[in-house]
C-alpha positions in Angstrom: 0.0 0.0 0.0 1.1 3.5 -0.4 -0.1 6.7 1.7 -1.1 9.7 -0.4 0.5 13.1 1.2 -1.2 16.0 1.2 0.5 18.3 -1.3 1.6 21.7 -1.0 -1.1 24.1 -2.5 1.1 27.4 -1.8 0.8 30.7 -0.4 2.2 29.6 2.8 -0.6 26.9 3.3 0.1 24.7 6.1 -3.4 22.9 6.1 -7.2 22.6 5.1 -10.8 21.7 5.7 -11.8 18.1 4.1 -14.6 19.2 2.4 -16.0 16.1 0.7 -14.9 12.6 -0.1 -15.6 11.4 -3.6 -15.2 7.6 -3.1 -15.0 5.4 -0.1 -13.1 3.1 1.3 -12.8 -0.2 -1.2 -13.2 1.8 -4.2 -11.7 1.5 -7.6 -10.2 4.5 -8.9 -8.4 5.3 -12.2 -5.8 8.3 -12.6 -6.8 11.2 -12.4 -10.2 10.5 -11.3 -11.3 13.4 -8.5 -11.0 12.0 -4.9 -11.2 14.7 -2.4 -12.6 18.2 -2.3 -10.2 20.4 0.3 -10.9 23.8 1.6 -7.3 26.1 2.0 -7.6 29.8 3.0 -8.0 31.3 -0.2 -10.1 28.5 -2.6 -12.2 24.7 -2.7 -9.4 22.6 -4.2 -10.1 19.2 -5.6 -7.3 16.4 -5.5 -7.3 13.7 -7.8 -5.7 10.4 -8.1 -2.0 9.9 -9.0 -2.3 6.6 -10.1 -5.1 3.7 -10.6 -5.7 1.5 -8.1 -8.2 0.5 -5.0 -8.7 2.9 -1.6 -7.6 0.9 1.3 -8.2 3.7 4.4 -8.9 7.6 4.6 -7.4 8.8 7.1 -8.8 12.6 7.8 -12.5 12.1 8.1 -15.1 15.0 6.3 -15.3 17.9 8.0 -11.6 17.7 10.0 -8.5 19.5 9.3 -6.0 18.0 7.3 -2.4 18.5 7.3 0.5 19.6 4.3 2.5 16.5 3.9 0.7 14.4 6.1 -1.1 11.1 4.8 -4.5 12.0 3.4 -5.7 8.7 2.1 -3.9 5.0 1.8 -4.5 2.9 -1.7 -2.7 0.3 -3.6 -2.0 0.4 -6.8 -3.1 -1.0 -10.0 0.2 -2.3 -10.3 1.0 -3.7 -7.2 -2.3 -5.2 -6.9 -1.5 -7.3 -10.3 2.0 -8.7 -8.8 0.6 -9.5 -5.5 -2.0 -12.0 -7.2 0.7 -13.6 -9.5 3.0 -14.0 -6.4 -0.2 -16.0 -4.8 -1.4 -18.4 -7.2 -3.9 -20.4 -6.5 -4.3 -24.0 -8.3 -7.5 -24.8 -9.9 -7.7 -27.3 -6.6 -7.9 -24.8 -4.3 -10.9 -23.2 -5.8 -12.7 -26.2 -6.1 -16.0 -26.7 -3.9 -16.9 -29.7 -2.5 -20.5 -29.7 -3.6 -21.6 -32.5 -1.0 -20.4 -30.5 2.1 -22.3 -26.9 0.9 -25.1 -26.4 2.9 -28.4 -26.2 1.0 -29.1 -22.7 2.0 -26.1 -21.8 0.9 -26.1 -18.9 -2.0 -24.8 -20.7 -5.7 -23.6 -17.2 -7.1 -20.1 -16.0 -6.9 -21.1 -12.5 -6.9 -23.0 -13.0 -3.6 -20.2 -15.2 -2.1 -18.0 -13.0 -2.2 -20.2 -10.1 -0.5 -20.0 -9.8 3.0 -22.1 -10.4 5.6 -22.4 -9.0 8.8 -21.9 -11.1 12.1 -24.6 -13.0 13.5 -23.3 -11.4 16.9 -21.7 -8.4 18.3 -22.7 -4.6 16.1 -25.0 -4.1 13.2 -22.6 -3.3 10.4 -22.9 0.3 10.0 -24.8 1.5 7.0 -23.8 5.1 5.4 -26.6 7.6 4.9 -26.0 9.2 1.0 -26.6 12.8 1.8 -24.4 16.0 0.2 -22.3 18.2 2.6 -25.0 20.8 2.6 -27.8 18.2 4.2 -25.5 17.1 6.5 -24.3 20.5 7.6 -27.9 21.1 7.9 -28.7 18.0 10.2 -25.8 19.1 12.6 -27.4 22.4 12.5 -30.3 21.6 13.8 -28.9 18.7 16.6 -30.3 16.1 14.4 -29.4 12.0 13.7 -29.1 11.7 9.9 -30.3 8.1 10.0 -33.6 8.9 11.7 -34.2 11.3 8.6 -36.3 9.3 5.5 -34.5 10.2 2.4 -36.7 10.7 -0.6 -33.5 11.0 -3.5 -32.7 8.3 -5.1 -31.1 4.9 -3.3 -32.5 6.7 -0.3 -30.2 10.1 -0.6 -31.0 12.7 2.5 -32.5 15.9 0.6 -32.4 19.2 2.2 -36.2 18.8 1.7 -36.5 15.9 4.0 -34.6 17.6 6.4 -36.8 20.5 6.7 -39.8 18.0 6.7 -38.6 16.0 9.3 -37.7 19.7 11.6 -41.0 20.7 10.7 -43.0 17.3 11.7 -40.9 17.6 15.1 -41.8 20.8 15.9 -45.2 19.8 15.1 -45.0 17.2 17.9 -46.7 17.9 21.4 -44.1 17.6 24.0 -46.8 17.9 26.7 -50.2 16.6 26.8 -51.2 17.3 30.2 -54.1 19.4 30.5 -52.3 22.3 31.8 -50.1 22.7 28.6 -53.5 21.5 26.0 -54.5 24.3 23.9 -51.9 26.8 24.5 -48.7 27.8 22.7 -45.4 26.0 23.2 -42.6 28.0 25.1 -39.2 28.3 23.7 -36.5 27.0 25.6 -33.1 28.4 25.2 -30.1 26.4 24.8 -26.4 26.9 24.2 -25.6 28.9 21.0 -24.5 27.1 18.4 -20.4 26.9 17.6 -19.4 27.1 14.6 -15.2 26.8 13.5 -13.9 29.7 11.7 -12.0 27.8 8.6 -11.4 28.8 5.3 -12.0 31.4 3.4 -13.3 33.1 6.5 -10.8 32.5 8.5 -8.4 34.0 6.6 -10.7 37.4 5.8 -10.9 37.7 9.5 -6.8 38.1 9.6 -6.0 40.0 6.8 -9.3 42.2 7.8 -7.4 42.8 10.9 -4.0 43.4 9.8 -5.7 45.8 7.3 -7.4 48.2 9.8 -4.9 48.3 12.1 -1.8 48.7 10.4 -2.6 50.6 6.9 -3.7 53.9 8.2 -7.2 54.2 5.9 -7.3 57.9 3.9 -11.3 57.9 2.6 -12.8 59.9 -0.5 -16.2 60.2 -1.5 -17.7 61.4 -4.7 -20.4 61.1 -6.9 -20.3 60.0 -10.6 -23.2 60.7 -13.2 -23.3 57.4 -15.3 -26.2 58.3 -17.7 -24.3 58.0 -20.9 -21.8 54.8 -19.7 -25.3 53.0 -18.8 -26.5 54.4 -22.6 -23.5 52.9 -24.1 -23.5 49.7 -22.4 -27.4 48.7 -23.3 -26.0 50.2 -27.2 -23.2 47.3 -26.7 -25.0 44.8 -24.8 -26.5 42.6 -28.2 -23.1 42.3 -30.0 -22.1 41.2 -26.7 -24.8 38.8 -25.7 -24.4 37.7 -29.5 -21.2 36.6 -28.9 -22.4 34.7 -25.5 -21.0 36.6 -23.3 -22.8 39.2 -20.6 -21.6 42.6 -20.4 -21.5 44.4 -16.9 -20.3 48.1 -15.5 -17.7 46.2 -14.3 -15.4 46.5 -17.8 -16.1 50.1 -17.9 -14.6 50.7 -14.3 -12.0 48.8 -14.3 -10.6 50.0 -17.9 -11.2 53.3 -16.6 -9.3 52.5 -13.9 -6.5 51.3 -15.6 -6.0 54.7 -17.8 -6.5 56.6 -14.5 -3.4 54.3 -12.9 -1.1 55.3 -16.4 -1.4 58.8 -15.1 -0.9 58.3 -11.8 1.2 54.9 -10.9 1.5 55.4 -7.2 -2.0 54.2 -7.0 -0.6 51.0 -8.5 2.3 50.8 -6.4 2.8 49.0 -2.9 5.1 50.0 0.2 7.5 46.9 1.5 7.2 45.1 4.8 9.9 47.5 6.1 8.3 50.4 5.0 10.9 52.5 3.0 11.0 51.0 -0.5 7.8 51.6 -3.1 7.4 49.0 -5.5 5.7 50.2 -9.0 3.8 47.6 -11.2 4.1 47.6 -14.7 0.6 45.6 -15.4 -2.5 47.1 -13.6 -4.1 43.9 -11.9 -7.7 44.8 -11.0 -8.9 42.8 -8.0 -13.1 42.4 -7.6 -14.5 41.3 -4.3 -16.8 38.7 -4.8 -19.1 37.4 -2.3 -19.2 33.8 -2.2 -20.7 31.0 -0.1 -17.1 30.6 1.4 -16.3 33.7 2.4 -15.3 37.2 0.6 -12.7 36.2 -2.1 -10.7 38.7 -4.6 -9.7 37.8 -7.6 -8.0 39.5 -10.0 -8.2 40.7 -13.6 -4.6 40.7 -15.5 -3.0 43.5 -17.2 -6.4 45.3 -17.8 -5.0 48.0 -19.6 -3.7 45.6 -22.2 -7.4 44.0 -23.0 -10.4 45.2 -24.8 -14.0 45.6 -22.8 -14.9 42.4 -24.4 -11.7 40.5 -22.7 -12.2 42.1 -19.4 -15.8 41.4 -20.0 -15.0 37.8 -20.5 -12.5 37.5 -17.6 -15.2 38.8 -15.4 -17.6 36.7 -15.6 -15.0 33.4 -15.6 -13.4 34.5 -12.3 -17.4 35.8 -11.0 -18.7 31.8 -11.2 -15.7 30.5 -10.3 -15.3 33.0 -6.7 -19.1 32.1 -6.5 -18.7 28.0 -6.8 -15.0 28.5 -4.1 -13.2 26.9 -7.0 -10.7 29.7 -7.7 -6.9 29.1 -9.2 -4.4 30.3 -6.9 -2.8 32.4 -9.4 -6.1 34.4 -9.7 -6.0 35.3 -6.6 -2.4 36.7 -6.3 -1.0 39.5 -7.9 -3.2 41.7 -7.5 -2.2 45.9 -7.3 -5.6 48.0 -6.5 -9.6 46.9 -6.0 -13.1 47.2 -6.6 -15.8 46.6 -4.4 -19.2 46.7 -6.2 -21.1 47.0 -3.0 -24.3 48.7 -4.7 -25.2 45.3 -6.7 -26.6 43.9 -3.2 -28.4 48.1 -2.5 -25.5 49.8 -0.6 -25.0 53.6 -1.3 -22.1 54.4 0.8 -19.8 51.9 2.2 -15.9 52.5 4.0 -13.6 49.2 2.4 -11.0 48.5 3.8 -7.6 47.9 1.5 -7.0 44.7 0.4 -3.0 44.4 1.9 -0.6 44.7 0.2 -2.3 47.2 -2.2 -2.8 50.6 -1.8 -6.6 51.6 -2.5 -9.9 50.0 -3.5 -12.7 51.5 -4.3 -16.3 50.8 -3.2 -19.2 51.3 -5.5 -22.6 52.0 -4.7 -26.3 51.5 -5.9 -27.0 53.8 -9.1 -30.2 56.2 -8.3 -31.9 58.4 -10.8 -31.6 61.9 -9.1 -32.4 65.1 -10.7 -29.5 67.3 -11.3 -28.6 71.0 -12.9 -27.5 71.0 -16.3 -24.6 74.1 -17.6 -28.0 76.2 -18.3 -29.7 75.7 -14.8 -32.2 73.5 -16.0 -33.1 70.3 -14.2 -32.7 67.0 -15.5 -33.0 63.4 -14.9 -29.4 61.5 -14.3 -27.9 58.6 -13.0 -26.0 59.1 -10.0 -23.6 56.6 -8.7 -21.8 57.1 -5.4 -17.9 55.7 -4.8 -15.6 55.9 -2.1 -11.7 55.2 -2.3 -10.0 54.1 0.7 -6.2 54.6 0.5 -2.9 53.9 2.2 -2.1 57.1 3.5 1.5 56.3 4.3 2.0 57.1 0.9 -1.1 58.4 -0.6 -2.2 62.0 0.4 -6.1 63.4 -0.1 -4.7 65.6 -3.2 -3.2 62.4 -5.1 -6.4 60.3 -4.4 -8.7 63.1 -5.6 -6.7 64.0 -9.2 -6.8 60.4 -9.6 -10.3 59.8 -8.6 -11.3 63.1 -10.9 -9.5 61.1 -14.6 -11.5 58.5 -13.6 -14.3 59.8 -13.5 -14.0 61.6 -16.2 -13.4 58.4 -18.4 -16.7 57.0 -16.4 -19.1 59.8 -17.4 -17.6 60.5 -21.6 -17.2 56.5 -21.9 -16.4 57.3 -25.6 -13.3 58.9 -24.5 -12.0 55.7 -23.5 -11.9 54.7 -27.7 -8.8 57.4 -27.9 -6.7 54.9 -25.8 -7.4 51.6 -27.9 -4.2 49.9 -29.0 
C-alpha cells in the first residue's frame, strides 16, 4: 500500500478543511479520477488520483482538518495489486467446492459469495446515509441523527427537503399533553448557541481584515459619478455582446477606466514593503473584484487590464465571477493583484468605508446607481444617474490631493465612456 501526502497548495498553506470525499473506502479509482474536495484559505481545491488502483483507508474524516504533507488517504495500486496476485497463485484445486459439504441454504452465485455479511453477533454493520455536505451541515445544525431522517432522492439520498420536513414534523409534535399545557402555545427553551469553527476562506478574511485596519492607516474619499451616458452605451453594446455569448456588466467600464486613470498616476498602482521605506511600481494594472461567495469574501483579479479590450475584461469577469461564486478559484487568480473594486451597490449599498485589500494601496467601493435630478450648464433640471464611490487609500504614501486627481481622470473616463476609444491599442 502507499499513503497519499497532502501536497503543498502554496501561499504559505500549512493545512485545510476536508470538504468532501468522492469515493469510499474499497473503491476502484483510475488516474486522475477526482477523490477529495479540500478547503485552504483562499479557494475549494479538488485532488485527484495519482495513479489507478483501489482505496484501502482515509485517514482525515469529512469535516476535519487535514495536514500539508501528512497522509490524506492509503491505496494500492493497479500495479502492485497485479503482482501480488501472480505471487499467490492459487491452483484450480484450491478453488474447487466440495458440492456435498455446501449447505443447502447456501447462495450458488459467486457474486454474492463474495459479498460480505455481517456477524450473526456483536454490532449491526454500520450503514452510510447518502446525503451532500450541505444536508449534513444542515442536520448538525439543527442537533439532528441523519439516519432517523427518511431520504426521498434516489437509493434513499437525504435531501435538504426531508430535512426540513422531518424539523418541521418535530416541531409539530406535542411535548406535553397534560391538560395544563392543552390548547396553549409551546414556550421556547433556550439552549447553548450554536459553535461554529472559523476555517477557510473566513478565516483568513478575518486576519487579513485585521491586519488591514490596524496597520494601513485608511485615507477615505467620497464622490459622486453621473453614469447616464456609460449605462446608454452599455445597453447600445449589450447585443453584440450577448451575440457573442458573453454578458456585459459596468464592471469593464470601471476597471478599464481605472486602468487609464493608474497610467497617469502609478502610485495608486504601487505598494510600500514590509519595512516600510521601498515603493514597488507595477508595470501591469491587476484589478482585484471582491466577490461574495458562499465561502467567504474572495478577490480575484483581472490581469494586465489596460492591455485588453471591454470584451476581454468582459470575458474575464464573468469566468473569475462563477468560479469565486462556486470557491473553485486558481491560486494564481487570486495573487498579484495591485488596487480593487468593491461593487457594493449590486446587493443596494450607497455608501460603504472598504477597507484595502493588503498589500495594495486603494480600493474602491461602488454603490447603488439612483436616478436623481440634477442641474445642467444652463440651470435646468434634469434626470441623471448618480452613482456614489468611495476610495480608501494607504495614506502612508497616498495624500487626499493624489487620491482626488486620480479619482477626478477616472471619473472623467466613467461619465464620456467614448473617451476611452482614444486609448485603444
Amino acid at each position: 500500500m502507499s499513503d497519499f501526502l497532502l501536497p503543498d497548495i502554496g501561499e504559505g498553506i500549512v493545512e485545510c478543511e476536508v470538504v468532501e470525499w468522492r469515493v469510499a473506502e474499497g473503491d476502484t479509482i483510475e488516474e486522475d479520477q477526482p477523490i477529495v474536495e479540500v478547503m485552504t484559505d483562499k479557494a475549494l481545491v479538488e485532488i485527484t488520483a495519482p495513479e489507478a488502483g483501489t482505496v484501502t483507508k482515509l485517514y482525515v474524516p469529512q469535516g476535519k482538518i487535514a495536514k500539508v504533507h501528512a497522509p490524506l488517504y492509503a491505496y494500492q495500486g493497479a500495479e502492485e495489486g497485479a503482482e501480488e496476485s501472480s505471487e499467490n497463485p492459487r491452483s484450480p484445486a484450491s478453488d474447487a467446492v466440495d458440492i456435498s459439504k455446501t449447505p443447502p441454504s447456501a447462495p450458488s452465485s459467486s457474486v454474492e459469495q463474495s459479498t460480505p455479511q455481517c456477524p450473526t453477533e456483536g454490532p449491526a454493520c454500520p450503514v452510510k446515509t447518502p446525503a451532500s455536505p450541505a444536508v449534513r451541515r444542515l442536520v448538525r445544525e439543527h442537533r439532528l441523527v441523519l439516519a432517523d431522517i427518511a431520504g426521498s432522492g434516489k437509493d434513499g439520498r437525504v435531501l435538504k427537503e426531508d430535512v426540513l420536513a422531518h424539523v418541521k414534523s418535530s416541531h409539530a409534535a406535542p411535548s406535553d399533553t397534560s391538560p395544563h399545557t392543552q390548547g396553549k402555545p409551546a414556550v421556547g427553551q433556550s439552549g447553548p448557541a450554536r459553535v461554529e469553527p472559523l476555517r477557510g476562506v473566513r478565516a483568513v478574511m478575518a486576519r487579513r481584515m485585521v491586519e488591514a485596519a490596524t496597520t494601513i492607516p485608511h485615507f477615505h474619499y467620497g464622490e459622486e459619478v453621473d453614469v447616464t451616458e456609460l449605462l446608454a452605451l452599455r445597453e447600445r453594446l449589450k447585443p453584440r455582446v450577448e451575440a457573442l455569448g458573453e454578458r456585459l456588466t459596468l464592471m469593464p467600464f470601471f476597471m478599464k477606466a481605472l486602468a487609464l486613470a493608474v497610467a497617469e498616476h502609478p502610485i495608486l498602482n504601487a505598494q510600500l514593503n514590509a519595512e516600510g521605506d521601498e515603493l514597488h511600481y507595477f508595470a501591469q494594472c491587476n484589478i482585484g473584484m471582491a466577490v461574495d461567495s458562499k465561502a467567504g469574501l474572495l478577490v480575484p483579479n483581472v490581469k494586465a487590464v489596460e492591455q485588453l479590450s471591454l470584451l476581454d475584461i468582459a470575458r474575464e469577469v464573468s469566468r473569475l465571477t462563477q468560479a469565486a461564486r462556486e470557491g473553485r478559484v486558481d491560486q494564481a487568480d487570486l495573487k498579484g493583484g495591485t488596487i480593487s473594486i468593491s461593487n457594493i451597490g449590486a446587493l443596494g449599498g450607497t455608501y460603504a468605508a472598504p477597507i484595502i485589500n493588503a498589500p495594495e494601496a486603494a480600493i474602491v467601493a461602488i454603490g447603488k446607481t439612483q436616478w436623481l435630478p440634477r442641474f445642467d450648464a444652463e440651470g435646468a433640471v434634469q434626470r441623471r444617474a448618480i452613482m456614489t464611490v468611495t476610495w480608501a487609500g494607504d495614506h502612508r504614501f497616498i495624500d487626499g490631493g493624489t487620491i482626488a486627481r486620480f479619482c477626478n481622470h477616472w471619473k472623467a473616463s466613467l461619465e464620456a465612456p467614448e473617451t476611452m476609444l482614444l486609448h485603444l491599442a
